[in-house]
C-alpha positions as CSV (number, residue, x, y, z in Angstrom):
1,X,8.1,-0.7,-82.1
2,X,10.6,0.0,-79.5
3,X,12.5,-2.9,-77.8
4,X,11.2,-3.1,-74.3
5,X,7.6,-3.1,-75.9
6,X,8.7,-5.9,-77.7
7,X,9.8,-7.4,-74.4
8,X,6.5,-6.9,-72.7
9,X,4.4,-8.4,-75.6
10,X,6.7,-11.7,-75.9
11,X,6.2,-11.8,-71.8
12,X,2.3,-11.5,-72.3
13,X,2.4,-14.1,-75.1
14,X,3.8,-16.4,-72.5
15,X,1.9,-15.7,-70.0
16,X,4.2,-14.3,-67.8
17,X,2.0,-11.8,-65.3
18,X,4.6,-11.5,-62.1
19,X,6.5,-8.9,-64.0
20,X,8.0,-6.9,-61.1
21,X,7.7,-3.8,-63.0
22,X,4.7,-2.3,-64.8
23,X,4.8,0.0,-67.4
24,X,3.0,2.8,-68.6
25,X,2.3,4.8,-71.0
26,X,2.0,8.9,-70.5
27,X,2.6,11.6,-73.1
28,X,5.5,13.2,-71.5
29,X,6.1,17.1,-71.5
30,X,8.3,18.2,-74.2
31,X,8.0,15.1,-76.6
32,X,6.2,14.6,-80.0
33,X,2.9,13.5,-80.5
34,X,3.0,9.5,-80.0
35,X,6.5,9.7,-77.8
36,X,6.1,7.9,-74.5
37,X,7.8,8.0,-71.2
38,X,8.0,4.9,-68.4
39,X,6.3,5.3,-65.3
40,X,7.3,2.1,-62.8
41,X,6.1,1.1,-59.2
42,X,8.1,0.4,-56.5
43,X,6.6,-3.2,-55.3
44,X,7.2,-4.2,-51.0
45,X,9.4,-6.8,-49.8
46,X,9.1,-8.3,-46.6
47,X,12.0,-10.4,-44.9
48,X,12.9,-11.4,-41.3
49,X,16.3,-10.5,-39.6
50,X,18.2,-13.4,-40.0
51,X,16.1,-15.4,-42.6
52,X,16.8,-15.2,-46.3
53,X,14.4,-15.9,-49.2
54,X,15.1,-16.5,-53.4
55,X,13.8,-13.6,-55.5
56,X,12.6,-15.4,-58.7
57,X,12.6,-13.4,-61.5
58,X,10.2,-13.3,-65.0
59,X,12.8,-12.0,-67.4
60,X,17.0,-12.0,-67.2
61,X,18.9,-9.5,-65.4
62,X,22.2,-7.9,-65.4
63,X,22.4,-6.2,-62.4
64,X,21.5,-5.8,-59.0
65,X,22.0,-3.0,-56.4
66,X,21.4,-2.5,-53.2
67,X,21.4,0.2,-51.6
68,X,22.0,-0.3,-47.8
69,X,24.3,-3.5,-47.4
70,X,24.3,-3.4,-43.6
71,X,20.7,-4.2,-43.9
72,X,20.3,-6.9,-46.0
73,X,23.2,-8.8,-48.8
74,X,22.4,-10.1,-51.7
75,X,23.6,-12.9,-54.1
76,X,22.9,-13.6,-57.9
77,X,22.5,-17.2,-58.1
78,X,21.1,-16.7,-61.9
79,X,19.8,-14.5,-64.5
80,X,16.4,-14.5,-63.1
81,X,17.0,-15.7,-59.7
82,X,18.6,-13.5,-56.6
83,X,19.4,-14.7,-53.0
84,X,18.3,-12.1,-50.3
85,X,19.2,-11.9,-46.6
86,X,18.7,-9.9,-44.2
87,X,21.2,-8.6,-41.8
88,X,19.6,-6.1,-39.4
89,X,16.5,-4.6,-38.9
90,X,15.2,-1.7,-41.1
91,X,14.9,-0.3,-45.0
92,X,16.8,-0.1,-47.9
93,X,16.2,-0.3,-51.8
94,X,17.3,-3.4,-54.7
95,X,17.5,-2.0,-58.4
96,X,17.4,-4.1,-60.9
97,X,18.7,-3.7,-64.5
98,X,18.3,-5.4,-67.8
99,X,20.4,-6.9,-70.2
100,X,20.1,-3.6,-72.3
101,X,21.0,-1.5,-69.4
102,X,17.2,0.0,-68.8
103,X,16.4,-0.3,-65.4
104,X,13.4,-2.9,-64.7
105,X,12.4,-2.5,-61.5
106,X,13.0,-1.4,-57.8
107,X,12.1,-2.9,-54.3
108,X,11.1,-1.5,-50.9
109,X,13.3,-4.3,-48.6
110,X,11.8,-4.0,-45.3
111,X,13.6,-6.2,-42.6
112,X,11.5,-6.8,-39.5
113,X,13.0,-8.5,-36.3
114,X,12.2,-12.3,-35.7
115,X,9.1,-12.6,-34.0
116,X,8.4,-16.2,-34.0
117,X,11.3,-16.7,-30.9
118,X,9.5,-14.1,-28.8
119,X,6.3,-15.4,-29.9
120,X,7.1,-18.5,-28.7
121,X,8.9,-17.3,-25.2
122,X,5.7,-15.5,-24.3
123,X,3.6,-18.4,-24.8
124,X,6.2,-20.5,-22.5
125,X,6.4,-17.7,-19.8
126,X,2.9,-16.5,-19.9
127,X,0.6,-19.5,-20.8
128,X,-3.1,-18.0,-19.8
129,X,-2.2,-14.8,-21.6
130,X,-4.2,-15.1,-24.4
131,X,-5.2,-11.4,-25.8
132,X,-1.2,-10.4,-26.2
133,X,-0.9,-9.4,-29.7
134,X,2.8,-8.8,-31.1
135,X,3.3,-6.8,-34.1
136,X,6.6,-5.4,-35.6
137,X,6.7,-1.7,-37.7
138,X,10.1,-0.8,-38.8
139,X,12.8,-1.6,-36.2
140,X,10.0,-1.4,-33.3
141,X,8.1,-3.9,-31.7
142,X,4.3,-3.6,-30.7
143,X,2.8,-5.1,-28.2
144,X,-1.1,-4.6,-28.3
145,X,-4.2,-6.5,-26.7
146,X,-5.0,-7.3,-23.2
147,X,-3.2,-8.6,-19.9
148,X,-5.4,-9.9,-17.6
149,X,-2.8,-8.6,-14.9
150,X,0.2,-5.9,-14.1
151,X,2.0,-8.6,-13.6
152,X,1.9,-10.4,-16.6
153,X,2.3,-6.6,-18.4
154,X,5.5,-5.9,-16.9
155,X,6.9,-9.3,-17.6
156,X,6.0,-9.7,-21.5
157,X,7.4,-5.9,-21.5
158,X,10.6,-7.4,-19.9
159,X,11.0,-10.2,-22.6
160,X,10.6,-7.8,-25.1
161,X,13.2,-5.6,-24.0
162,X,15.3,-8.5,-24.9
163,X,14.6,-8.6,-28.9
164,X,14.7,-4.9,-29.2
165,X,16.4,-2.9,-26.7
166,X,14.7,0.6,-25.5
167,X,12.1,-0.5,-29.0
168,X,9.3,-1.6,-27.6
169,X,6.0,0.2,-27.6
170,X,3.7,-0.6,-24.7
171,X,0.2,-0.4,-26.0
172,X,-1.2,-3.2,-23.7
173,X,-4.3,-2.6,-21.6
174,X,-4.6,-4.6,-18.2
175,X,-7.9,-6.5,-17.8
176,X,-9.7,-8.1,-14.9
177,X,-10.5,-6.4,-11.6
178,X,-8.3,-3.6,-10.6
179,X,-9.3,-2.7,-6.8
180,X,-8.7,-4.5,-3.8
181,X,-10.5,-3.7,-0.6
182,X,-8.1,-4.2,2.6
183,X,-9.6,-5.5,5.9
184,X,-7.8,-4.4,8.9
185,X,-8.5,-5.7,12.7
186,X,-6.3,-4.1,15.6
187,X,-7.3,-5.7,18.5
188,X,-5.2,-4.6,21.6
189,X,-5.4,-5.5,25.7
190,X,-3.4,-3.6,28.2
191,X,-3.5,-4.4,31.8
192,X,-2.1,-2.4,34.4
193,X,-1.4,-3.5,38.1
194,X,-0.4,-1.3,40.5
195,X,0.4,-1.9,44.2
196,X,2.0,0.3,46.6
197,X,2.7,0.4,50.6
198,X,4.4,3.1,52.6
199,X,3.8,4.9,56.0
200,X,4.9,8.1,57.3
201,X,4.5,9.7,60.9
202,X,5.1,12.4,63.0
203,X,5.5,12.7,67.2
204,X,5.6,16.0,68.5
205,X,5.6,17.0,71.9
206,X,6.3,19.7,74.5
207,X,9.9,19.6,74.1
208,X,10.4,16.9,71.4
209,X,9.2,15.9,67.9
210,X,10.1,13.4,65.3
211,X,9.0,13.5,61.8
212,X,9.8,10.3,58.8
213,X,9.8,11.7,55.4
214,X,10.6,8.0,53.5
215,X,9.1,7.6,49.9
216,X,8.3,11.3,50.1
217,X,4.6,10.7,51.1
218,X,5.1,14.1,53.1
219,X,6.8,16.8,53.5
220,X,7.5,19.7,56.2
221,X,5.8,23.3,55.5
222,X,6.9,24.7,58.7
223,X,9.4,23.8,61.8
224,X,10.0,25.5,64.9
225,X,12.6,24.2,67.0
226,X,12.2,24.7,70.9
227,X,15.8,25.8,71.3
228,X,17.2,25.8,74.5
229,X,15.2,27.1,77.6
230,X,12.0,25.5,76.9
231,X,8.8,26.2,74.7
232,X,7.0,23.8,72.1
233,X,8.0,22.3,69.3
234,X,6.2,23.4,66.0
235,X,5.9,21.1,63.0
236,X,3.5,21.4,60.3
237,X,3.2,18.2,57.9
238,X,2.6,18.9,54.0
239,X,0.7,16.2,52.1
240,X,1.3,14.8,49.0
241,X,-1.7,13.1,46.6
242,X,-0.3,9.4,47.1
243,X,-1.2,10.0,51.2
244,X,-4.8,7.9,51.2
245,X,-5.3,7.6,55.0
246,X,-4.5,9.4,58.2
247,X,-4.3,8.2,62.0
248,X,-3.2,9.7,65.3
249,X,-3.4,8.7,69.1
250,X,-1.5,10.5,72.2
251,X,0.7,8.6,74.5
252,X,0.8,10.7,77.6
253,X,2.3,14.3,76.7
254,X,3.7,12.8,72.9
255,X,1.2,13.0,69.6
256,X,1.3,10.8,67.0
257,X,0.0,11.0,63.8
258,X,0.6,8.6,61.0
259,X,0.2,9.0,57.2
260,X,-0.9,5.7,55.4
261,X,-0.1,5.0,51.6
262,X,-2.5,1.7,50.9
263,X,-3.0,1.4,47.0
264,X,-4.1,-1.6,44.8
265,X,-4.8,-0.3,41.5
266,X,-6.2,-2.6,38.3
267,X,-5.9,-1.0,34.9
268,X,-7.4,-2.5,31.5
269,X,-7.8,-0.7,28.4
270,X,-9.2,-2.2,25.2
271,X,-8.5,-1.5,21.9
272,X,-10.8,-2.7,18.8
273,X,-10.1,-1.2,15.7
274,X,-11.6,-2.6,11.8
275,X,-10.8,-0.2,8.9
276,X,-11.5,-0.8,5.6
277,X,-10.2,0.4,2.6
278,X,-10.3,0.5,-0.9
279,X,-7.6,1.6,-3.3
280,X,-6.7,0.9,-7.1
281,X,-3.9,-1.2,-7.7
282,X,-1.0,0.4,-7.3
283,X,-2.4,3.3,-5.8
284,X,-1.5,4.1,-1.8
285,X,-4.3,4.4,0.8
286,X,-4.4,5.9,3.8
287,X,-6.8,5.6,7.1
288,X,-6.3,7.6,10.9
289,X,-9.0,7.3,13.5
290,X,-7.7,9.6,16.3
291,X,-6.9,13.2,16.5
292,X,-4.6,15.4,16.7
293,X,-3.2,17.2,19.6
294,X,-1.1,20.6,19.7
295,X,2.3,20.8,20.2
296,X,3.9,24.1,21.1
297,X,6.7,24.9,19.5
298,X,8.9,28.0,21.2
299,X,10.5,29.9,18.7
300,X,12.3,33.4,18.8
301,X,11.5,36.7,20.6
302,X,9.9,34.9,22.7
303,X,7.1,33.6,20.2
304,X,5.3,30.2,20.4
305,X,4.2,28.5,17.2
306,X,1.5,25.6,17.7
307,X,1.9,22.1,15.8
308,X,0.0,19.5,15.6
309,X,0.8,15.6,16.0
310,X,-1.7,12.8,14.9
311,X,-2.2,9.5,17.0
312,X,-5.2,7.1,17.0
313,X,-5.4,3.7,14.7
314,X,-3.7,4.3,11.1
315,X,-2.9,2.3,8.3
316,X,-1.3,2.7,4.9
317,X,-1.3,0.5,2.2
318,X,-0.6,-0.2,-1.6
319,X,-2.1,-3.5,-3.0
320,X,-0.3,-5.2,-6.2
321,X,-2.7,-7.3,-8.2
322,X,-0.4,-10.5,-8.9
323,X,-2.8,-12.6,-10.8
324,X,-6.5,-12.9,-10.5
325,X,-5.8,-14.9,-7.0
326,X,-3.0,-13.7,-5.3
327,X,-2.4,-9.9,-4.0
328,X,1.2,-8.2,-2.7
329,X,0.6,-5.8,-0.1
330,X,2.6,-3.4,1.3
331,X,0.8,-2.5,4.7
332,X,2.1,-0.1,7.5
333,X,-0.2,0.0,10.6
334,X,0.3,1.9,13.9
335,X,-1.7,2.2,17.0
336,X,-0.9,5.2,19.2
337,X,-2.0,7.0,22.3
338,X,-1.6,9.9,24.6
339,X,0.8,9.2,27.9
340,X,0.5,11.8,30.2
341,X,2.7,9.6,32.6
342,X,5.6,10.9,31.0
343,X,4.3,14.2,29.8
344,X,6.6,17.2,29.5
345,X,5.7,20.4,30.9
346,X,6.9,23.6,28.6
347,X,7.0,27.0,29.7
348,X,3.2,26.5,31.2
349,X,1.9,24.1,28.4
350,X,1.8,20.2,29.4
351,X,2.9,18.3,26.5
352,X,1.9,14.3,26.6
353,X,4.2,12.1,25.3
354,X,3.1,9.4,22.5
355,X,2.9,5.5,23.3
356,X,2.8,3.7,19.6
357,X,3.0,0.5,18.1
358,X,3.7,0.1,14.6
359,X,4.7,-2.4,12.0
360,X,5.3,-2.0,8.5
361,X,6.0,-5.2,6.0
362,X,4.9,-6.4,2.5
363,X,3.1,-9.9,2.5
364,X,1.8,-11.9,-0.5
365,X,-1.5,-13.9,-0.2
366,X,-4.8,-15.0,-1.8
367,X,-7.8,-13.6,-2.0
368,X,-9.9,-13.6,1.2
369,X,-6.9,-15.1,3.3
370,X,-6.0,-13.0,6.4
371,X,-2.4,-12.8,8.0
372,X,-1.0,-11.7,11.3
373,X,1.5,-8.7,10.1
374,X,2.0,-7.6,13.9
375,X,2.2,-9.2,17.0
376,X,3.3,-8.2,20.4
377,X,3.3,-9.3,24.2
378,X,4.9,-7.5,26.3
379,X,5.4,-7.9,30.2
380,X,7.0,-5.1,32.4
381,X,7.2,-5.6,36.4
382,X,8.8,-2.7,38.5
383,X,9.7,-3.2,42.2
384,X,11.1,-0.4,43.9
385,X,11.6,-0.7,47.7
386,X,12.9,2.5,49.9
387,X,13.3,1.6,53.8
388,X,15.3,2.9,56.9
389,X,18.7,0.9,57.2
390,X,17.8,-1.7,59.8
391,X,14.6,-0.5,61.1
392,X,13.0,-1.3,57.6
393,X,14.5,-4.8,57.5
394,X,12.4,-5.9,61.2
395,X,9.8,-8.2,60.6
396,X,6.3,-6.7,60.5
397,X,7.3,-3.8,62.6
398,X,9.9,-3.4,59.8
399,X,7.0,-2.4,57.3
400,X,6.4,1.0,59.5
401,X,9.9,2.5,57.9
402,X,9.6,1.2,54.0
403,X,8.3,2.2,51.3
404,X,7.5,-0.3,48.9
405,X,5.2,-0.1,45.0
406,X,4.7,-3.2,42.5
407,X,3.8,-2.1,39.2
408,X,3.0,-4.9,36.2
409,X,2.4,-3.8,32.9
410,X,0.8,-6.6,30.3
411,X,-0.1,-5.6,26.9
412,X,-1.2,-7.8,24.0
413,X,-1.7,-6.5,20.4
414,X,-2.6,-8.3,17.3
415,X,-3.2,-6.9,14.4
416,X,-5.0,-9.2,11.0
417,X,-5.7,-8.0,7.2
418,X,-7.3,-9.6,4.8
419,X,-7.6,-8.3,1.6
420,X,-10.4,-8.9,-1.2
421,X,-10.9,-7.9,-4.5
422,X,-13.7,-5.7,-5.4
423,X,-16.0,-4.3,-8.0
424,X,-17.4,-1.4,-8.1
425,X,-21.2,-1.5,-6.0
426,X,-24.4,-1.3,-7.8
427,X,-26.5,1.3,-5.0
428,X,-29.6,-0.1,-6.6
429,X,-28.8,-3.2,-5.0
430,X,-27.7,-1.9,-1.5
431,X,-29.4,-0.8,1.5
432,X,-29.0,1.8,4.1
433,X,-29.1,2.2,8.0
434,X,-31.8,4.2,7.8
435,X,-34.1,2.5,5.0
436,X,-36.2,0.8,7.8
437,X,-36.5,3.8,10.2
438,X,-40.0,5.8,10.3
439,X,-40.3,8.3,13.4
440,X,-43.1,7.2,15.6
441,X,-45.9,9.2,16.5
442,X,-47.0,10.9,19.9
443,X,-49.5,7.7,20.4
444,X,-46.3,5.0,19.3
445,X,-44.1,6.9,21.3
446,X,-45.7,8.0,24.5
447,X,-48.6,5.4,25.3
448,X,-46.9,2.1,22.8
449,X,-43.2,2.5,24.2
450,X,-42.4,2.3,20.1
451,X,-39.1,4.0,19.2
452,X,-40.0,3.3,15.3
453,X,-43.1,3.8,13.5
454,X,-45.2,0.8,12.8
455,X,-44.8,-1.0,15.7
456,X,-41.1,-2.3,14.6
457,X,-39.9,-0.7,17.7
458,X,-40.3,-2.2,21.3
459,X,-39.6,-1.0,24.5
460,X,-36.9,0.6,26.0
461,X,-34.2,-1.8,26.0
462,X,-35.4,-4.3,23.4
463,X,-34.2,-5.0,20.0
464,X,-36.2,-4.1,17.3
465,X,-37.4,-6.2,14.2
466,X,-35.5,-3.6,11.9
467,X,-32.7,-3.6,14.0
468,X,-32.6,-7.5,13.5
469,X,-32.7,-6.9,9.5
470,X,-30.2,-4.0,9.7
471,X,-27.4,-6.3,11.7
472,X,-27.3,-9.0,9.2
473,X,-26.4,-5.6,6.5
474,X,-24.4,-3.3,7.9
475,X,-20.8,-4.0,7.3
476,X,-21.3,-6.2,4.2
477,X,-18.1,-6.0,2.0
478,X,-18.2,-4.7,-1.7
479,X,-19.1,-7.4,-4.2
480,X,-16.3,-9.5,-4.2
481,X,-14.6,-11.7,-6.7
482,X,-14.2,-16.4,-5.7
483,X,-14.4,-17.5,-2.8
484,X,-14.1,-15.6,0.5
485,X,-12.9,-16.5,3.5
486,X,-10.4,-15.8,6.3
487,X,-7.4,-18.1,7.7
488,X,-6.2,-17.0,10.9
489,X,-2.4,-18.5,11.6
C-alpha cells in the first residue's frame, strides 16, 4: 500500500471526516492494470473584507500558498492551523502541501465586502423599509426587494455607493401607489373703469369760423377760407368714434355746433378655470384650454408664412412621490388672453398682442392639502388731462376746452392645487352623464313638458330628478389613497 492511502485509512480510524481533500480512485490512461491517479476538489471559502478567520486543519502541513496576496494574507500559526484575512474584495486560491511534498488540497477564497455596516446604516436611515434585500456577488453589491417609494430607492442607492463605488446593482422595485392626480383652480377678476370728458365745437359764419380740435375728437375734411373781398367760410368737420353726442344752435348770423365725448364705461371679466390631471411619478403632464391664433410671419420675396401661438388656461406639472404622504410638485401655470388694445397691424393682417400671467415653482405638501402657488393684485389708474392754456383752467366754463379720461384697471388672480394620489378606476363601479338619460316621447315631450323619458324630466326651466343624482357624480375624483381634504392658506 502506498503512503497517502495509509494516511487516509489512519484518518478514517480516527474518525477524522473534515478532510479538506477527497480522494479518488480512477484507472488513469497509460497506467497498469491496478495503478491509480488522484482526482481532488476544490472546496469554497467565504471571508469578509476586513475580518479574518482560523483555518483548522485534519492532518499536518508544510506549506501554504496563496495565490493573490493583495486579496487576502495568510499566517501559519501551526501544522494544522492557518490564519486567514482578507484584504480587499475578490478571488484568489490557498494550496496546501503535505509533509511529503504531495499537494493535499486547494481553496476557492472568495472575499465579499462587509455588509453588516451598510446593513445597519440602511436600517438607521430608512427605518419602514422593510422589503430591501442586500446581497454581495464577487466585488458587487445587490440590492434586491421592494421600496415602498423613489425616494427611499435613490437614498439606499446613495449609501451604497459608499461601500462600493460605481458596484452597485440596482434591482429594486418601487412599491405603493405610483400616480398622483393634480387639482388646479384659476380663479381670476378683472375690472375695468373707464371715464372720459371732452368737447369739441365749431362756429362758422358768413365771414368767420372757428373750429377746437382738443383731444382729437374731430378733425377737418375740408376748409375754405373766405379770403379777402367777401364770400362764406367753408368748414367741413370729420368725426371720430369717441364723438357720442352732437349739439348746435344759431346766434344771429354765427352757427354753432358742438361735439360731446360723455363716457362711463364698467368692464368685468371672470375667469374660472379647474383642470385635472393625472401623470405617473416622475412623468411631466401637460393641460391648455384655449386656442391658438395665427401669426403671420413675412419672410422673403415677399412671401408670408403663418404661425401659430397658444393662449388660454395651461398648466404643466411633474409630481415626485416622497413617501406614501407627502408629494414634490413642480407646477408651472399660465393664464393668457388676446389684447386687441395693443394689437399690431402688419402689412393688412391685425396681430393681437398677448396679456399672460404665469408662475412656475416646486412645492412640497401632503396628500389632499392645497396651496396658493400664484397670487396677484394689481391696481393701474391713468389720468390724462389735455386743455387750452388758460381757457381750460376756468371754473365750469373751463371744462368746454379740456379733455379729460380716468381709466382704473383692478385684476385679482389666484390660482390653488391640490394634489392626490390615485389608483387606477374600476369602470364597473363608475357612472356616466348619460346613464340616467332616456329620450322622451312625442306624448312626454309635447303634451307632459318632459325633457327625459319616464317622467324624470320637468318643465322647462326645472331641474330634473336625474339631474339631482348626476350633480352629486360628476366630477368625483379617482379613488384616492387617506384622507382627503383641502387647506386653503
Amino acid at each position: 500500500m502506498k503512503q497517502r492511502d495509509v494516511i487516509v485509512t489512519v484518518g478514517l480510524l480516527l474518525g477524522i471526516c473534515a478532510v479538506p481533500v477527497i480522494y479518488a480512485e480512477e484507472p488513469a490512461v497509460g497506467t497498469p492494470a491496478g495503478g491509480a491517479m488522484e482526482q481532488r476538489d476544490i472546496q469554497k471559502l467565504e471571508l469578509t473584507s476586513g475580518k479574518s478567520k482560523v483555518l483548522d486543519l485534519p492532518v499536518a502541513i508544510k506549506r501554504a500558498s496563496l495565490a493573490n496576496p493583495d486579496v487576502a494574507d495568510t499566517v501559519v500559526l501551526s501544522p494544522t492551523q492557518i490564519y486567514l484575512t482578507g484584504k480587499a474584495t475578490g478571488v484568489t486560491n490557498l494550496t496546501l502541501w503535505n509533509e511529503s511534498g504531495n499537494m493535499m488540497g486547494m481553496y476557492d477564497v472568495v472575499i465579499a465586502p462587509d455588509l453588516s455596516r451598510l446593513k445597519e446604516n440602511l436600517h438607521k436611515a430608512l427605518p419602514e423599509e422593510k422589503g430591501i434585500l442586500v446581497t454581495s456577488s464577487h466585488d458587487h453589491i445587490t440590492l434586491s426587494g421592494t421600496a415602498s417609494n423613489a425616494n427611499s430607492l435613490t437614498r439606499a442607492i446613495s449609501i451604497a455607493e459608499a461601500y462600493a463605488p460605481k458596484k452597485v446593482i440596482n434591482a429594486l422595485q418601487v412599491g405603493g401607489v405610483q400616480q398622483v392626480m393634480l387639482e388646479v383652480r384659476v380663479a381670476e377678476m378683472n375690472r375695468e373703469l373707464i371715464k372720459r370728458l371732452g368737447v369739441n365745437f365749431s362756429a362758422i359764419g358768413p365771414n368767420e369760423f372757428g373750429v377746437s380740435l382738443l383731444g382729437g375728437l374731430t378733425s377737418l375734411a375740408t376748409f375754405t377760407n373766405p379770403g379777402v373781398g367777401g364770400g362764406a367760410a367753408t368748414v367741413t368737420t370729420a368725426l371720430t368714434s369717441t364723438v357720442n353726442g352732437i349739439f348746435g344752435f344759431e346766434t344771429g348770423s354765427i352757427s354753432w355746433t358742438g361735439f360731446v365725448d360723455a363716457l362711463k364705461e364698467e368692464n368685468l371679466i371672470k375667469v374660472l378655470a379647474k383642470p385635472t390631471l393625472v401623470a405617473l411619478n416622475g412623468q411631466e403632464a401637460a393641460f391648455l384650454a384655449g386656442g391658438e391664433f395665427p401669426i403671420p410671419v413675412p419672410q422673403a420675396f415677399g412671401l408670408v408664412t403663418v404661425q401659430f401661438k397658444k393662449f388660454g388656461v395651461g398648466l404643466v406639472f411633474t409630481p415626485n412621490i416622497m413617501n406614501s404622504k407627502h408629494i414634490s410638485l413642480n407646477v408651472a401655470p399660465e393664464v393668457s388672453e388676446l389684447d386687441f388694445q395693443n394689437a399690431l397691424r402688419l402689412q393688412g393682417f391685425l396681430v393681437p398682442a398677448i396679456t399672460t400671467r404665469r408662475a412656475a415653482t416646486t412645492i412640497e405638501l401632503a396628500d389632499g392639502q392645497s396651496f396658493a402657488i400664484g397670487g396677484l393684485m394689481r391696481d393701474n389708474v391713468r389720468e390724462s388731462v389735455k386743455k387750452v392754456p388758460f381757457l381750460g383752467e376756468i371754473p365750469i366754463l373751463g371744462a368746454l376746452f379740456r379733455s379729460s379720461s380716468f381709466q382704473k384697471n383692478e385684476t385679482e388672480l389666484v390660482i390653488i392645487v391640490t394634489p392626490h394620489l390615485v389608483k387606477p378606476l374600476d369602470m364597473t363601479a363608475q357612472t356616466l352623464p348619460t346613464d340616467y338619460y332616456v329620450e322622451p316621447n312625442d306624448f312626454e315631450f309635447y303634451l307632459m313638458g318632459f325633457s327625459e323619458k319616464g317622467g324624470f324630466g320637468g318643465k322647462a326651466g326645472q331641474r330634473s330628478p336625474a339631474a339631482e343624482v348626476l350633480s352629486n357624480r360628476v366630477g368625483r375624483p379617482t379613488a384616492m389613497e387617506g384622507q382627503v381634504g383641502h387647506i386653503v392658506p
